[in-house]
N, C-alpha and C positions, 0 to 999 in steps of 0.2 A: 556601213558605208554603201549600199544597197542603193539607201534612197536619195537622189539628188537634191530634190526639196527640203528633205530634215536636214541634208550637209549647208547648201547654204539656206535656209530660214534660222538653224542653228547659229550660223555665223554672223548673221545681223542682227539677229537677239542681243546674242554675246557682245555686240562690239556698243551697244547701246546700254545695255545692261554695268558693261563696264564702265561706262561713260558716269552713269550714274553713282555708283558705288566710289570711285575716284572723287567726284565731286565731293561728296561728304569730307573728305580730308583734302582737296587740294582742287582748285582753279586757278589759270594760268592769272586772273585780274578776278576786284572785286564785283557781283555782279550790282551791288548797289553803288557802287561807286562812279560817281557824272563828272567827264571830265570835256565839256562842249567846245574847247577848241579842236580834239578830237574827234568830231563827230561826223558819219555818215562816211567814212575811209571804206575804201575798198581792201579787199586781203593782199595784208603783205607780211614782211616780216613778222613784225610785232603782233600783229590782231589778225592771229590765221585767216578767220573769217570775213575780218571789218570790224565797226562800229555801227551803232545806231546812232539816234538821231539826239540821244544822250551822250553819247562817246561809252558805251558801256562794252566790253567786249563779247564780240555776238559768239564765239567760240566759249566762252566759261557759259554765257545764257542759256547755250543748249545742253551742254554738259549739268545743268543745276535743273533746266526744264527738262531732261531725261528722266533724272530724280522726281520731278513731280505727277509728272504723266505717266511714268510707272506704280510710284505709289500710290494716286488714286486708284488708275486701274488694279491694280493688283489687289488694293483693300475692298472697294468696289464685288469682283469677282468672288472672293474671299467669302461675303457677306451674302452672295447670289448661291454659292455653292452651299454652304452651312446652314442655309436655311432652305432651300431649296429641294438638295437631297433627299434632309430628311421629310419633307412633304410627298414628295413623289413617291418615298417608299411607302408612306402609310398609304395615301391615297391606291395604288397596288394592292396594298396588302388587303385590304378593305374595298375593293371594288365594288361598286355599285352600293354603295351604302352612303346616306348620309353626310360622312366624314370626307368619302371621294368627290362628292356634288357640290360640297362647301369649298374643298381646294381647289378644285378645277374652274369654279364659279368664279371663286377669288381671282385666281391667275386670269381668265377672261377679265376681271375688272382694271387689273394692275396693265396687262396689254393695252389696255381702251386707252391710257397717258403712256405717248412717250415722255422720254430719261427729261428731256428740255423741258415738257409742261410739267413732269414731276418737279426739276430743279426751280422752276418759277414759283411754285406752289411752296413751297422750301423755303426757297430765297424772300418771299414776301413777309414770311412767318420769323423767320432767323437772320434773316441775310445773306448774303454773297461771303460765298468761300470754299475753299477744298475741300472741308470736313461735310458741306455742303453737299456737293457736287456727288461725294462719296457714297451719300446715303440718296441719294437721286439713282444715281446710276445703279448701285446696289440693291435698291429695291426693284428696279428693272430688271436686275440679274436674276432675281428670286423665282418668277413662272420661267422663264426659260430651263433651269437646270430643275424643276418640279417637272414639268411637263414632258422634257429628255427621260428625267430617272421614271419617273410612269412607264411612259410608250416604254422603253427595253426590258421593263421590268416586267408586265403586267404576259408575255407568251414562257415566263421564267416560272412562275406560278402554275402552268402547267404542265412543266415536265419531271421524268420520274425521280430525278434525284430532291426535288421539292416535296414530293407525295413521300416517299420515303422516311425525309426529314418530320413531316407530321407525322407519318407512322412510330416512329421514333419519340413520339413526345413534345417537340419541340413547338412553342409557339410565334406564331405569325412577327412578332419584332423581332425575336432570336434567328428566327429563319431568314428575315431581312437584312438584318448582320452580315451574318454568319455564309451567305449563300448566296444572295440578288446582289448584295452591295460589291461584293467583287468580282463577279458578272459583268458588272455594267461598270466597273471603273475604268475600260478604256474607254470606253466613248466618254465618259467624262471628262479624262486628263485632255482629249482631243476638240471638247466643246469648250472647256476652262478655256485654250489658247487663243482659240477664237474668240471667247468672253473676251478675251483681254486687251484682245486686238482693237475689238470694239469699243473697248472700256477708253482707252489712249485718243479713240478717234471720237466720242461724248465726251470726254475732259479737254479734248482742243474745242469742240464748240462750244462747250460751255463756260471756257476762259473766252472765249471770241467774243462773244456777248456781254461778256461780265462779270458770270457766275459763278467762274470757278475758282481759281487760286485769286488770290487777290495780293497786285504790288505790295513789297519790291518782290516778293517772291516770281524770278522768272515762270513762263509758262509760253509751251509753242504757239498754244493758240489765242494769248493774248500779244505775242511777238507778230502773229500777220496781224490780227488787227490794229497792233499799232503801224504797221507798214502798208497798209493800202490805200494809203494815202501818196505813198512816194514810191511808189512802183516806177515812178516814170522815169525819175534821176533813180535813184536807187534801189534796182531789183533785188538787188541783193538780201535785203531785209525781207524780202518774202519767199525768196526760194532756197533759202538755206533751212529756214523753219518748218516748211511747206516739205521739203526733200526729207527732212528728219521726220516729220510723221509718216511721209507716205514710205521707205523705206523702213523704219519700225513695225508697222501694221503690215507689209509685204513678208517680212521674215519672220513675225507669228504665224501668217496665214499658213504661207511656204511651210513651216513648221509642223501645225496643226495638219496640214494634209500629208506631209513625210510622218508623223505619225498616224495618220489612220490608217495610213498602207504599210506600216510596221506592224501595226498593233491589232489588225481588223482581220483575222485566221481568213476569211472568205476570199478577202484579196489575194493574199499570201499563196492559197491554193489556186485562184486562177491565175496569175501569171506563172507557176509552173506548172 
C-alpha cells in the first residue's frame, strides 16, 4: 500500500480486466445485434452508454472490445517475451561472439519496421485480422525484451557469484537459468506492463485502419473509426472508446511504474 501508482494503475487494470472476463459469459445486449430505430441514443436507462449508429449497445461493445484488446496484447507480449528472453540471454552469454552480432544485428533489422509496416507486410500476405495483428505486434515485442535481457544481463556475468558458479562446473545456459534469469525478472514483469500497455495502443491503430480484428468482432479502435465521421451530432461514439483506451493504457503504465519503485532495491533504499 506504499505505492500510489500500483494502488490505483492496479485499480484500472482490474476494472477493465474484469470487464473483459464478464463479457465471455455475459453482456448486457448482443454485440452483433442491429437494431436502427435505435440508433445513435445517448446514455440513459437502457444503453448505459448509448448506441451507435447501428443501434448496437456501446456499453456490451466495450465490454467485448476489452476482451480483444487485451487478448491481442497480452498474446502479442507473450510471444515478445518467450522469444526474446531467451535471445538476450545467449546473446550475454556469448558476448562478442558471432551468435551476439547475429541477434543484435537482427533486432536492429526488426527496429528498422514499425508494428504497422510489419502488420501491412502481413496483411498483404494473409489478410486483415487479430491473429494478424498478433504476430505484427509480437514480432515487434521480440528486440525490445532481447535487447532489455542483454543490457541487465551482460554487468551480471561479471560479478563473483557468476565466477563462482563457473568455478563450480556449471555451464553458461545453466548459469543463465539458474542465476541472470532471476536477476533480471523484475525489470522484465515491469517492461512486460509497459509491453502491454503498448500492445492495446497498436491493436486500436491497427483496427483503426483495418488491420486488426475484423467485424462483427467489437474493437476500440475500429469503434473511433467508425465515429469520426459523426463526432459533430455524436460525440459520444468517440470519447467513450477513446476514454477506454486512454484509461487502460494509463493504469498499466501507473502500474508498471508502482512496480518499479516496489520491485527496483535502488529506489527502495533512496527514499529511506
Amino acid at each position: 500500500m506504499k505505492s500510489r501508482n500500483l494502488i490505483i494503475g492496479g485499480l484500472l487494470t482490474a476494472i477493465f480486466l474484469t470487464e473483459a472476463l464478464i463479457s465471455f459469459v455475459w453482456t448486457p445486449f448482443d454485440v452483433t445485434q442491429m437494431n436502427i430505430s435505435s440508433k445513435l441514443k445517448t446514455p440513459n436507462g437502457t444503453n448505459w452508454l448509448g448506441t451507435d449508429h447501428f443501434g448496437r449497445d456501446i456499453f456490451s461493445m466495450i465490454m467485448v472490445g476489452a476482451r480483444t484488446s487485451i487478448a491481442v496484447a497480452l498474446v502479442a507480449v507473450s510471444i515478445g517475451m518467450f522469444i526474446g528472453v531467451p535471445l538476450g540471454l545467449a546473446a550475454a552469454a556469448r558476448q562478442g561472439s558471432l551468435l551476439d552480432e547475429v541477434i543484435m544485428r537482427g533486432n536492429d533489422l526488426v527496429f528498422a519496421f514499425p508494428s504497422l509496416v510489419i502488420a501491412i507486410l502481413i496483411t498483404a500476405v494473409f489478410g486483415p485480422g487479430a491473429v494478424n495483428a498478433i504476430i505484427a505486434i509480437g514480432i515487434f515485442n521480440i528486440p525490445v525484451f532481447a535487447r532489455l535481457t542483454r543490457g541487465a544481463a551482460l554487468p551480471l556475468w561479471q560479478r563473483e557469484f557468476i565466477m563462482a558458479a563457473r568455478v563450480a562446473g556449471k555451464g553458461s545456459s545453466r548459469i543463465s537459468l539458474e542465476h541472470i534469469l532471476p536477476n533480471v525478472t523484475n525489470l522484465l514483469i515491469v517492461q512486460g506492463t509497459i509491453q502491454f500497455s503498448l500492445g492495446i495502443l497498436a491493436e486500436a491503430g491497427l483496427s483503426y485502419v483495418g488491420l486488426g480484428a475484423q467485424p462483427p468482432l467489437p474493437s476500440w479502435g475500429r469503434m473511433l473509426a467508425d465515429a469520426q465521421t459523426m463526432v459533430s451530432f455524436a460525440p459520444h461514439l468517440a470519447l467513450i472508446p477513446g476514454g477506454a483506451i486512454i484509461l487502460t493504457v494509463l493504469g498499466l503504465n501507473l502500474m508498471g511504474d508502482g512496480l518499479r519503485d516496489l520491485l527496483d532495491p535502488r529506489i527502495r533504499v533512496d527514499r529511506t
